[in-house]
Chimera marker file (.cmm) of the C-alpha trace (Angstrom):
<marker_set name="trace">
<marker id="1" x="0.000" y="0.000" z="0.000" r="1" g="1" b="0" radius="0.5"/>
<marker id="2" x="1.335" y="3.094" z="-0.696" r="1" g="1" b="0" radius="0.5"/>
<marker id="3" x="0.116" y="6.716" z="-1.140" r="1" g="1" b="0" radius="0.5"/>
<marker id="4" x="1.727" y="9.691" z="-3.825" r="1" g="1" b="0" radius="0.5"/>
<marker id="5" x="1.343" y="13.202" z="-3.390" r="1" g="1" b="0" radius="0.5"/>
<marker id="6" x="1.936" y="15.554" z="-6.407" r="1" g="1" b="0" radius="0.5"/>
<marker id="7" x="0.798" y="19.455" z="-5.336" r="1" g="1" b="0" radius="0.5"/>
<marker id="8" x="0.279" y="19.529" z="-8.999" r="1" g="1" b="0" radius="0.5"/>
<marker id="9" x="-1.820" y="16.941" z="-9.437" r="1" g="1" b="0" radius="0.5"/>
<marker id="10" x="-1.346" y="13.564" z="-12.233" r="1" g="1" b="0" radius="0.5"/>
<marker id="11" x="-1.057" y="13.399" z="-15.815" r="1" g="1" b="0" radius="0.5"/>
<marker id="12" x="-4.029" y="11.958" z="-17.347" r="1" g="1" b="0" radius="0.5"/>
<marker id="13" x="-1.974" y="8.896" z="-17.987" r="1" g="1" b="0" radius="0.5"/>
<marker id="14" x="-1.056" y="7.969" z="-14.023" r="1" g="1" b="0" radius="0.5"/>
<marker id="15" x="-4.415" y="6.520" z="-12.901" r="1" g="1" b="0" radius="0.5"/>
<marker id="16" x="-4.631" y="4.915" z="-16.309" r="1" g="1" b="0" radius="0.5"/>
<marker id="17" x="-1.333" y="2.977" z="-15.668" r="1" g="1" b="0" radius="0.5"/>
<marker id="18" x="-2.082" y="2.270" z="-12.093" r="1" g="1" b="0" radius="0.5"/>
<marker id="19" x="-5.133" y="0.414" z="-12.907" r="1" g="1" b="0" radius="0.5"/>
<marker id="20" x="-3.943" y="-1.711" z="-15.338" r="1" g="1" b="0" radius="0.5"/>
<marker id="21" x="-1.553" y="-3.390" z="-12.554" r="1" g="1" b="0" radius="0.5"/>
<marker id="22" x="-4.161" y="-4.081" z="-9.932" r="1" g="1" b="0" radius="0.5"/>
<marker id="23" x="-1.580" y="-5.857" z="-7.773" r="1" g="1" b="0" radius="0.5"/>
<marker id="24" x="0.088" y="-2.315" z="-6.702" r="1" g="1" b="0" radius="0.5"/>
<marker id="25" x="-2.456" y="-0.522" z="-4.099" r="1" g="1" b="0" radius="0.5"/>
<marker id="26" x="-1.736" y="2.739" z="-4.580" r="1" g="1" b="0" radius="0.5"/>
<marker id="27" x="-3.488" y="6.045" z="-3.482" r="1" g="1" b="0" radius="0.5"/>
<marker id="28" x="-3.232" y="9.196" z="-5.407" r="1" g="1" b="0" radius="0.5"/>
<marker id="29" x="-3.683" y="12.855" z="-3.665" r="1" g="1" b="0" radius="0.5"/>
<marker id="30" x="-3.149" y="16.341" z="-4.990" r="1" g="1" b="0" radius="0.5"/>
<marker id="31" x="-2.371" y="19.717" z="-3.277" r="1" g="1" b="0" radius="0.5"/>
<marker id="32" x="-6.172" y="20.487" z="-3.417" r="1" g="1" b="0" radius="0.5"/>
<marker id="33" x="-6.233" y="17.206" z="-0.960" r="1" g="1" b="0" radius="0.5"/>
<marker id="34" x="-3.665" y="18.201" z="0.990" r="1" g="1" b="0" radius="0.5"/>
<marker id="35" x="-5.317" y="21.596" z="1.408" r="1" g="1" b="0" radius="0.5"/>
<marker id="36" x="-8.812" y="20.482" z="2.281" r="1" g="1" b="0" radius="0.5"/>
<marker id="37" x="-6.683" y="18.032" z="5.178" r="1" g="1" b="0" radius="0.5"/>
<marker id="38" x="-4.648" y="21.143" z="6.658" r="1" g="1" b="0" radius="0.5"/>
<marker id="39" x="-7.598" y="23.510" z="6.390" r="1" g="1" b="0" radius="0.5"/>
<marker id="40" x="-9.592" y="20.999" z="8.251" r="1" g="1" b="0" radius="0.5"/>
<marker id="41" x="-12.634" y="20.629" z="5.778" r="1" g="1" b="0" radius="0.5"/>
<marker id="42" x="-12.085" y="16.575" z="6.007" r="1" g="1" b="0" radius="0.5"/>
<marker id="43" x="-9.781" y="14.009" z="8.851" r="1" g="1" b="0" radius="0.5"/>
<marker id="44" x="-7.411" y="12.650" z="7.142" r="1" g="1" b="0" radius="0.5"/>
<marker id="45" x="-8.518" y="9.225" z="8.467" r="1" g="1" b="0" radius="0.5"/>
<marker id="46" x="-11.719" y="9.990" z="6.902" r="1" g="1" b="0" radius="0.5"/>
<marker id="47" x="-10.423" y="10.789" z="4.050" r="1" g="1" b="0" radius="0.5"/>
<marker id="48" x="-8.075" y="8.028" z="3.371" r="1" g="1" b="0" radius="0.5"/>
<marker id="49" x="-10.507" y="5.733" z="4.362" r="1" g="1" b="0" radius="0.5"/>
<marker id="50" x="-13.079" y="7.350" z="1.621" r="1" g="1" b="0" radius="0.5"/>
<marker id="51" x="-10.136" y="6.798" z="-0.894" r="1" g="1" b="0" radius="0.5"/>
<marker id="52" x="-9.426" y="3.279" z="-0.173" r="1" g="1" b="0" radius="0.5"/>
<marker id="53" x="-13.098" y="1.908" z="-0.678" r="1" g="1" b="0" radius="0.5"/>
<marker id="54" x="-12.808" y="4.209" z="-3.824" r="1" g="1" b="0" radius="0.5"/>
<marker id="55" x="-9.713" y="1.991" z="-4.759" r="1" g="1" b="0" radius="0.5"/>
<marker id="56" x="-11.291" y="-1.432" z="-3.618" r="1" g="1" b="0" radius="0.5"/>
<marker id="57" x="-14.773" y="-0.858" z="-5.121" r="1" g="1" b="0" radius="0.5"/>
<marker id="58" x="-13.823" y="1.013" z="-8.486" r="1" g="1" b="0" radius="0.5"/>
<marker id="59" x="-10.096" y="0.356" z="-8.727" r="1" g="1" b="0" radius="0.5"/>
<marker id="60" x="-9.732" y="3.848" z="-8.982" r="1" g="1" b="0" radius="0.5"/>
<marker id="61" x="-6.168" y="5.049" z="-7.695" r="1" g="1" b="0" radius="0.5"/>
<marker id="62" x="-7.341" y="8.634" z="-7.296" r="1" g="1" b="0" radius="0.5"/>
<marker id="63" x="-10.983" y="10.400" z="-6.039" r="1" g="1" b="0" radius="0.5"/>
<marker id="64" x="-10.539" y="13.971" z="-4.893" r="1" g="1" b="0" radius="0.5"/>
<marker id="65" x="-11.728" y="15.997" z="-2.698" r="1" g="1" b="0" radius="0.5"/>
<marker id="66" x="-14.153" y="17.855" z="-4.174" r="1" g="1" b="0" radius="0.5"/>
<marker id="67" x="-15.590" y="14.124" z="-6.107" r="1" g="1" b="0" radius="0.5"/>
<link id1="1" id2="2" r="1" g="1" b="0" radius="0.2"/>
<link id1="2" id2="3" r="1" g="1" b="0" radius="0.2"/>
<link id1="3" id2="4" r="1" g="1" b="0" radius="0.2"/>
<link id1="4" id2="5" r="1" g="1" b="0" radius="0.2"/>
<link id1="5" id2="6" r="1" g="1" b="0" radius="0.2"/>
<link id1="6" id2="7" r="1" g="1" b="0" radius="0.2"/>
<link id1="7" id2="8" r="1" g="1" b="0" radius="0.2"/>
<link id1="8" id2="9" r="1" g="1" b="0" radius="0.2"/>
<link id1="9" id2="10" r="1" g="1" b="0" radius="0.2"/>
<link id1="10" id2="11" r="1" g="1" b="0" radius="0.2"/>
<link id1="11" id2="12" r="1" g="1" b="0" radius="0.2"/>
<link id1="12" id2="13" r="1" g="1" b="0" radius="0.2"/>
<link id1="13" id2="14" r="1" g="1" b="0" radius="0.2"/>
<link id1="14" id2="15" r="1" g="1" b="0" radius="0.2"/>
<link id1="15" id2="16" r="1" g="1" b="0" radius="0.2"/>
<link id1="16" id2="17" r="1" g="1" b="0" radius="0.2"/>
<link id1="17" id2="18" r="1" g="1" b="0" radius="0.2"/>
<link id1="18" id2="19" r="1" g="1" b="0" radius="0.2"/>
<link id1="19" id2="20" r="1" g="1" b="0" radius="0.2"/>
<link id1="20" id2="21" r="1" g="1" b="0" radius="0.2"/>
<link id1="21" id2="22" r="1" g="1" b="0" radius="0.2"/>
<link id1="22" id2="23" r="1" g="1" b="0" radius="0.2"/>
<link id1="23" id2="24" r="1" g="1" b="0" radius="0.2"/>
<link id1="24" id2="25" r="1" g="1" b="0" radius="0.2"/>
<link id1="25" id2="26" r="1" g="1" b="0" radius="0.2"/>
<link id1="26" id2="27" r="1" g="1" b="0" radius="0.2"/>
<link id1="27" id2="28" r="1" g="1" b="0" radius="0.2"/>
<link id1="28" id2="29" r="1" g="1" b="0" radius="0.2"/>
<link id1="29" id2="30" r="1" g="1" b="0" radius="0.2"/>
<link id1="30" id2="31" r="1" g="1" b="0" radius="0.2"/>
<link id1="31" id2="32" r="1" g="1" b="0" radius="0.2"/>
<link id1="32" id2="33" r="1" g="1" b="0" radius="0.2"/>
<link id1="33" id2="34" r="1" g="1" b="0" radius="0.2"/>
<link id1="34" id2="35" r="1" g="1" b="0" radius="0.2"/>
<link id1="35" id2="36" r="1" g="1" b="0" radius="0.2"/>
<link id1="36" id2="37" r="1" g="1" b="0" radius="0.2"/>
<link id1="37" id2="38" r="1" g="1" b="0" radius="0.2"/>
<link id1="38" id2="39" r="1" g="1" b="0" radius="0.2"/>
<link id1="39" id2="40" r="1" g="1" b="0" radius="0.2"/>
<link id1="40" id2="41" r="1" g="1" b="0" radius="0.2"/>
<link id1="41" id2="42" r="1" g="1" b="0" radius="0.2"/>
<link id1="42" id2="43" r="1" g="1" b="0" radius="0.2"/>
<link id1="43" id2="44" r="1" g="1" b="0" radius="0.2"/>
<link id1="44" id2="45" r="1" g="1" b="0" radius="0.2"/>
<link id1="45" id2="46" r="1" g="1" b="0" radius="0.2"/>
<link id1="46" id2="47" r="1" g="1" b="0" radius="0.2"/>
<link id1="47" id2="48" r="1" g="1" b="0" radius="0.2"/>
<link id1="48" id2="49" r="1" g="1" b="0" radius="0.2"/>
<link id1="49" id2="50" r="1" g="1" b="0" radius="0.2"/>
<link id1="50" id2="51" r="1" g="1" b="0" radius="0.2"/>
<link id1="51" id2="52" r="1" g="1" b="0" radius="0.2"/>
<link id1="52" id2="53" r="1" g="1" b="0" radius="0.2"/>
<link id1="53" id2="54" r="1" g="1" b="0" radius="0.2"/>
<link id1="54" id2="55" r="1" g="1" b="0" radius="0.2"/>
<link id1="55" id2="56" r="1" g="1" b="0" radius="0.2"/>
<link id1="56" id2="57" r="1" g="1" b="0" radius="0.2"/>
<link id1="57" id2="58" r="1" g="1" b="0" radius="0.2"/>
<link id1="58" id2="59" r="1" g="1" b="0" radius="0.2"/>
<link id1="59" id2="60" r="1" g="1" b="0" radius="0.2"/>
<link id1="60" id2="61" r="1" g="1" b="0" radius="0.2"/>
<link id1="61" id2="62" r="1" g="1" b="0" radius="0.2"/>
<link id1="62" id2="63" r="1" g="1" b="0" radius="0.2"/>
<link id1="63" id2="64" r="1" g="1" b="0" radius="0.2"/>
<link id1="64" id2="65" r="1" g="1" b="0" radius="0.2"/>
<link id1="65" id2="66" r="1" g="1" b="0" radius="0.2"/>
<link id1="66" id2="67" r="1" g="1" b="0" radius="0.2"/>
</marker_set>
């Protein structure tokens, strides 16, 4: 398991290439993440959480915070 943080956010490509190797459990987050965790709009336990069963369910690598 492993999360990346890019204050930039992902090419297109990145969740694309993280789903076709389903093996590798790996959570995506972008500044706008980051921001909504330090401004205290979300926990970050709450938030990771949210993004996991995002991951499991959909085997998407990346749901933001406003989604």
């Amino acid at each position: 398991m492993g999360v990346f943080l890019s204050i930039l956010g992902w090419s297109d490509n990145v969740p694309g290439v993280l789903k076709q190797n389903p093996d590798k459990k790996i959570i995506l987050m972008d500044g706008e993440d980051l921001v909504a965790i330090l401004e205290g709009k979300i926990e970050l336990q709450e938030f990771m959480e949210a993004k996991l069963k995002h991951l499991n369910i959909k085997a998407e690598p990346y749901l933001s915070f406003g989604d």
